[in-house]
N, C-alpha and C positions, 0 to 999 in steps of 0.2 A: 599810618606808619611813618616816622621821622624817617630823615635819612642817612644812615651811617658816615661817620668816619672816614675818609678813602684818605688825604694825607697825613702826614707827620713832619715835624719837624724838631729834630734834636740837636741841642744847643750846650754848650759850654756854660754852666751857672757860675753864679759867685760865691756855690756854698762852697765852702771849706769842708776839710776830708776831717771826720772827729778825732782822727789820732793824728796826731804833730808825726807822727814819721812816715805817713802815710804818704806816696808820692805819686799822685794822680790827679788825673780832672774828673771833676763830678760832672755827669754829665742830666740833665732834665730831657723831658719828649713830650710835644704838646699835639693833639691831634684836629685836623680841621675837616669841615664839608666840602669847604671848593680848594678848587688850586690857588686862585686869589687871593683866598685871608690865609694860604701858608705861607705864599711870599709876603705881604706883606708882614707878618708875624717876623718872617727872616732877615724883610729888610729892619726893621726894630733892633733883630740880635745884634747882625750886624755893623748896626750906627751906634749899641753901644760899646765896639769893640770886638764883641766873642765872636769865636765859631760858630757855624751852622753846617747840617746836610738837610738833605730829605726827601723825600719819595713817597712811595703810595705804600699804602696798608694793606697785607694779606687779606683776603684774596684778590684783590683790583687788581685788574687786566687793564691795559697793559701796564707791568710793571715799571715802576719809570723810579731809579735813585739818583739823589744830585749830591754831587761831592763836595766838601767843604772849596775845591778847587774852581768848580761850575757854578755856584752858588749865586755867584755877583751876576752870570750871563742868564743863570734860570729866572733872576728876580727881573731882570731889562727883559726877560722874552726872547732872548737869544740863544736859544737851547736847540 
């Protein structure tokens, strides 16, 4: 038996919306097995610029969300 999924982390991409009047951020979600390759994946986003949040995957207990705002202290471990 593998072991599921339990993070995510979704990011700000650099695709473009297909219609020119479209006025939004596209946003990607990538999911991971440990807490460690999600932050690293966010320090990534982060270094190049974008957004990130991210949190555990339904149904992981305890539920744990980090906000674009927390993001920088989740990845140092100061959360």
């Amino acid at each position: 038996m593998t072991e599921q999924d339990i993070w995510y982390v979704s990011y700000r991409s650099n695709i473009t919306p297909k219609r020119a009047d479209e006025d939004r951020c596209v946003r990607a979600t990538r999911r991971f097995k440990t807490e460690a390759e999600a932050k690293q994946f966010a320090q990534e986003i982060i270094n190049k610029g974008w957004s990130a949040i991210a949190g555990t995957l339904n149904p992981y207990l305890p539920k744990k969300t980090v906000p674009s705002t927390k993001i920088l202290d989740w990845i140092a471990g100061e959360d």
